[in-house]
C-alpha positions as CSV (number, residue, x, y, z in Angstrom):
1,X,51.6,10.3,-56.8
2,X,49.1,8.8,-54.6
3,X,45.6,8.7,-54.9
4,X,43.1,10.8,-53.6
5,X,40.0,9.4,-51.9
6,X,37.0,10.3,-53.8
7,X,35.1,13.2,-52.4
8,X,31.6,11.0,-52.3
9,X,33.2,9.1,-49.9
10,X,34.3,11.7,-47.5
11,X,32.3,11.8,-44.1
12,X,30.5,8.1,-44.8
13,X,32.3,7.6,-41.3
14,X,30.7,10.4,-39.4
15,X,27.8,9.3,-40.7
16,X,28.1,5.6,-39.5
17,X,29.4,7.7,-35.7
18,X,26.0,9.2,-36.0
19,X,23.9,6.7,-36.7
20,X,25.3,4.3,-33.8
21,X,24.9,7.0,-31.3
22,X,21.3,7.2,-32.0
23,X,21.0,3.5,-32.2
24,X,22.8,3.5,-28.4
25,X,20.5,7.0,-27.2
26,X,17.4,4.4,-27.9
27,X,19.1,1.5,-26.2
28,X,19.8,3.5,-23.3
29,X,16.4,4.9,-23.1
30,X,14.5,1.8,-23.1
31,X,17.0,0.8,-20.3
32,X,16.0,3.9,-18.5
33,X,12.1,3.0,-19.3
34,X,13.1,-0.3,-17.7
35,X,14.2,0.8,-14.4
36,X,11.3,3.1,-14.4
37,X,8.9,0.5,-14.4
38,X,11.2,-1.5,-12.6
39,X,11.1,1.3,-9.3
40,X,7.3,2.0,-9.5
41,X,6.4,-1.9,-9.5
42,X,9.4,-2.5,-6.7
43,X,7.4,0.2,-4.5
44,X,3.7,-0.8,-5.6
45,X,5.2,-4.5,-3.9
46,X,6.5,-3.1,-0.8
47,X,2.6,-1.0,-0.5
48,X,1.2,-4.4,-1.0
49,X,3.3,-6.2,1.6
50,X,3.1,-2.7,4.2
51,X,-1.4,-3.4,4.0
52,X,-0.9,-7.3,4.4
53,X,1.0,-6.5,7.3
54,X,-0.9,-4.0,8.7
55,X,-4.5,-6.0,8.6
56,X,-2.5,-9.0,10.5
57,X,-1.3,-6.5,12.7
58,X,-5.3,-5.7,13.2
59,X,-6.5,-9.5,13.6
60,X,-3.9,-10.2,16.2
61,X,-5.0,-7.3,18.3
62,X,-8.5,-8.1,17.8
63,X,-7.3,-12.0,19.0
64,X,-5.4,-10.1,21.9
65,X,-8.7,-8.8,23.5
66,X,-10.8,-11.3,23.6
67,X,-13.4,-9.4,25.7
68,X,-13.5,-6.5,23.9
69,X,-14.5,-9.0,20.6
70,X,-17.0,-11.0,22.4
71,X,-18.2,-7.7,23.3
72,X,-18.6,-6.3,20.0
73,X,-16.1,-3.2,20.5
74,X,-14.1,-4.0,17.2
75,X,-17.2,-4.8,15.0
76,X,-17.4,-1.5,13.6
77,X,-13.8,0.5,13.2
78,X,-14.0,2.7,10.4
79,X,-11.1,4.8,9.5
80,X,-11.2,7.7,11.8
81,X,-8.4,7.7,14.2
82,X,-9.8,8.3,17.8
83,X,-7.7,10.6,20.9
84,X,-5.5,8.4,22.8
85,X,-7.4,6.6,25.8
86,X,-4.5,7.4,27.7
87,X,-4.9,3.8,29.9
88,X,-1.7,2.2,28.2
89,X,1.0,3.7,30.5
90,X,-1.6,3.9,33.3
91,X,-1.3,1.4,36.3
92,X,-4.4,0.8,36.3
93,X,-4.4,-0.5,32.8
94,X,-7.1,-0.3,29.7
95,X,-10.7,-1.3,29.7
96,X,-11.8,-3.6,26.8
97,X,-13.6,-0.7,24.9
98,X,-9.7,1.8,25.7
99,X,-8.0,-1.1,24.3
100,X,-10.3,-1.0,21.4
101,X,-9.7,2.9,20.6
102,X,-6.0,2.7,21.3
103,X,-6.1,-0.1,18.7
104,X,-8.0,1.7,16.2
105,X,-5.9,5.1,17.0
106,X,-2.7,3.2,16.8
107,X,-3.4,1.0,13.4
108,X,-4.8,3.8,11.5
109,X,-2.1,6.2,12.4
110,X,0.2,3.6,11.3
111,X,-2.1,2.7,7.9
112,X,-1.5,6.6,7.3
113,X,1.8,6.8,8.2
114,X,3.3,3.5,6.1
115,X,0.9,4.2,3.2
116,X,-0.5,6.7,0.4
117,X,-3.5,7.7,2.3
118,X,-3.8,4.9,4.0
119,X,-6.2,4.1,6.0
120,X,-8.3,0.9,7.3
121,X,-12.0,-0.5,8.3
122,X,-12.9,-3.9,10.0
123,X,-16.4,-5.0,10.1
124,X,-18.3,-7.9,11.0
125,X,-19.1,-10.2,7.8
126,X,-20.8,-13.6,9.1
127,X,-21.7,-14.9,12.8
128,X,-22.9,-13.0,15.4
129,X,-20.5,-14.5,18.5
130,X,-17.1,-16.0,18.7
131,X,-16.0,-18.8,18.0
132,X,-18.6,-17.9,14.3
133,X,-17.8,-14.3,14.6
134,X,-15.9,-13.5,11.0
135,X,-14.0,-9.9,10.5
136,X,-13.3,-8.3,7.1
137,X,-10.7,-6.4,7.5
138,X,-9.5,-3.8,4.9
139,X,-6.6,-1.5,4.4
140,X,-7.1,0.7,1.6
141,X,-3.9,3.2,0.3
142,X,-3.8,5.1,-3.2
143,X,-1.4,2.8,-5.0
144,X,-2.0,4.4,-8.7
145,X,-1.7,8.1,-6.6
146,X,-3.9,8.9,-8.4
147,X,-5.4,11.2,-5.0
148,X,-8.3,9.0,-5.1
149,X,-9.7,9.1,-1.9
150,X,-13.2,6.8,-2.1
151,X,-13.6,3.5,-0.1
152,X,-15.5,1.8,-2.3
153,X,-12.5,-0.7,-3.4
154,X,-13.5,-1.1,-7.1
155,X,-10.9,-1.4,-9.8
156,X,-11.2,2.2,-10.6
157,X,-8.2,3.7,-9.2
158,X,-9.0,7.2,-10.2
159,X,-12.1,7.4,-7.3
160,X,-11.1,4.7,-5.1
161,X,-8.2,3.0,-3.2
162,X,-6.6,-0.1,-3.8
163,X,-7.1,-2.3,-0.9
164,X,-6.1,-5.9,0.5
165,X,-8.7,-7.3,2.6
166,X,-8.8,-10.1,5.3
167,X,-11.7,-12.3,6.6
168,X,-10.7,-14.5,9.5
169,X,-12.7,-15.8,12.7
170,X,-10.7,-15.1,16.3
């Protein structure tokens, strides 16, 4: 006659079954937790990289008209975005102060447009005339979304934006 299995033994396998699968479910979670992280800090990169581009994008038009910045017309852009000056497309072309607004109309649509509430300032931080002339320029997006909408550029993401600023002389 052959033996019979003692019953103490009997479902020691499922039990081994169940303890791997939850073993595996926390593997698999921390894997997903992973790629979480992995997404957010993949898209806070490409935010980063979207602002950099944009304040370049705002020193070489400031570079471009040279009249208008010896003038003083980009001195003071806040983050408004101004009605199209219209001159672009006209034969007659733009004046130094139209260039100026479709400048400021055209970055800060695109600061809104690529970013979180994005938005951007330039201001004038040290010399009063080119070649001294230095411009801060700031692009400012809610990279925590946390809806933060203040300017002030402190580390406290829950009232104000992250920004990337650039000072550079014409």
């Amino acid at each position: 006659m052959p033996k019979q299995p003692h019953s103490s033994s009997r479902g020691f396998t499922l039990l081994e079954v169940l303890i791997a699968i939850v073993v595996l479910s926390f593997g698999l979670l921390g894997l997903a937790g992973i790629q979480a992280v992995g997404i957010k800090n993949t898209y806070d990169a490409n935010a980063r990289t979207l602002a950099i581009q944009q304040a370049y994008d705002m020193a070489d038009r400031i570079r471009a008209n040279t009249i208008g910045a010896s003038a003083g017309a980009y001195d003071n852009i806040t983050t408004t975005i101004p009605g199209d000056p219209g001159c672009i497309t006209s034969t007659s072309g733009c004046s130094a102060t139209q260039l100026r607004d479709y400048d400021q109309r055209y970055w800060n649509t695109n600061n809104q447009n690529m970013l979180r509430l994005g938005r951007g300032t330039v201001a004038v931080v040290g010399g009063t005339a080119i070649p001294n002339k230095q411009y801060l320029i700031t692009v400012m997006w809610d990279e925590a979304r946390t809806g933060a909408t203040g300017t002030g550029c402190s580390t406290n993401l829950t009232t104000d934006l992250s920004c990337f600023q650039l000072t550079f002389r014409p």
